[in-house]
C-alpha positions as CSV (number, residue, x, y, z in Angstrom):
1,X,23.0,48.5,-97.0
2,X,26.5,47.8,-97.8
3,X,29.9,49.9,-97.7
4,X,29.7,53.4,-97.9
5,X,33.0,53.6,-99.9
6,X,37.1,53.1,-99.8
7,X,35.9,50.0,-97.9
8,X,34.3,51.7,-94.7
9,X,31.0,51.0,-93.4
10,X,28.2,52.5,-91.1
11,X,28.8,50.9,-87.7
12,X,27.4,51.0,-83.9
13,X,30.2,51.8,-81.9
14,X,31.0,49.2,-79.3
15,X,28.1,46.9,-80.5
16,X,26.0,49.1,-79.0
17,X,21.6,48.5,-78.3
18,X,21.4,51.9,-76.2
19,X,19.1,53.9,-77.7
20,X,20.6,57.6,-78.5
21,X,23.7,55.7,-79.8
22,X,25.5,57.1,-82.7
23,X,26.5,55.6,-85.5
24,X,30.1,56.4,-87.1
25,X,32.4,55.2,-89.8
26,X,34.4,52.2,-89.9
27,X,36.3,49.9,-91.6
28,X,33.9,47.1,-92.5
29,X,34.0,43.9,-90.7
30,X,30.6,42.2,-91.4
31,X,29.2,42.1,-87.8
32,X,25.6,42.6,-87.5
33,X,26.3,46.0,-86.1
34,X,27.4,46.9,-89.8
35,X,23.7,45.5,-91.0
36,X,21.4,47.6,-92.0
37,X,17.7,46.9,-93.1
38,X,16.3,49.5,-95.5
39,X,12.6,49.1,-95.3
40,X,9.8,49.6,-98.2
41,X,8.7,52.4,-96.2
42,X,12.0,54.1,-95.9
43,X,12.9,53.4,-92.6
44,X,16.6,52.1,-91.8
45,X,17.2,49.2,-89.2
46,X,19.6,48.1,-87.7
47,X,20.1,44.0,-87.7
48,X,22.1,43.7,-84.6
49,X,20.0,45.9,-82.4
50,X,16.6,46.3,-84.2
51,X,16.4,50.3,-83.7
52,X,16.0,52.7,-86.5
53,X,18.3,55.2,-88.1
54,X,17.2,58.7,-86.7
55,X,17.8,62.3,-87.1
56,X,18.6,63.3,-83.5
57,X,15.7,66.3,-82.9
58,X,14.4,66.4,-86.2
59,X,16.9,68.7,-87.8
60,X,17.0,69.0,-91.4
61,X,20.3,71.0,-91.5
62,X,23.7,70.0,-93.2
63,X,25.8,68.2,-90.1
64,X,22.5,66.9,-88.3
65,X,23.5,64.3,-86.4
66,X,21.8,60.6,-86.4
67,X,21.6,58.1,-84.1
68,X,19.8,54.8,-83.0
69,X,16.1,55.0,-81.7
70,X,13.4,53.6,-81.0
71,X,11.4,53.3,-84.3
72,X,8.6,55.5,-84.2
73,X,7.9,56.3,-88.2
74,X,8.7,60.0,-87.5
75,X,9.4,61.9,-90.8
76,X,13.1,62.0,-88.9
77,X,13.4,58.4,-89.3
78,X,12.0,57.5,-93.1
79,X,15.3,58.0,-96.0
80,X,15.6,57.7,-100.0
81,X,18.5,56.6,-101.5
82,X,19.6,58.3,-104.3
C-alpha cells in the first residue's frame, strides 16, 4: 500500500512496535513504518513492525479507530480495497 493521497501516507508514529499503537497520517517518507503488506487473505501488515492493521474493539461504526496488534485473523483485522 502506497500514499493515501495529496502525498500523505499511513504511518506509525514514532516508529513505533507497541502493540495498541495507532496509526495516523503523514507526509510520506518511505521508511518501513509507511510499509504496508496487504495479504491474499485481507489482512494488512505492517513491514517495519510485523503487526496487523486492527479495528480497536471490533467496532464497525464511522470514526472506529484502528491500531497495531497482534495478528489474530479476527474479522476486525481482515480489509477489501475498493
Amino acid at each position: 500500500m502506497h500514499a493515501v493521497g495529496a502525498g500523505k501516507c499511513l504511518d506509525v508514529p514514532g516508529y513505533s512496535t507497541t502493540q495498541g499503537t495507532q496509526p495516523q497520517i503523514w507526509d510520506c517518507n518511505g521508511g518501513a513504518d509507511q510499509q504496508w503488506n496487504f495479504n491474499a487473505n485481507g489482512i494488512i501488515t505492517n513491514v517495519q513492525s510485523g503487526l496487523c492493521l486492527d479495528v480497536s474493539g471490533g467496532w464497525t461504526a464511522n470514526g472506529a479507530l484502528v491500531q497495531l496488534l497482534t495478528c489474530n485473523s479476527a474479522a476486525n483485522q481482515h480489509w477489501t480495497l475498493g
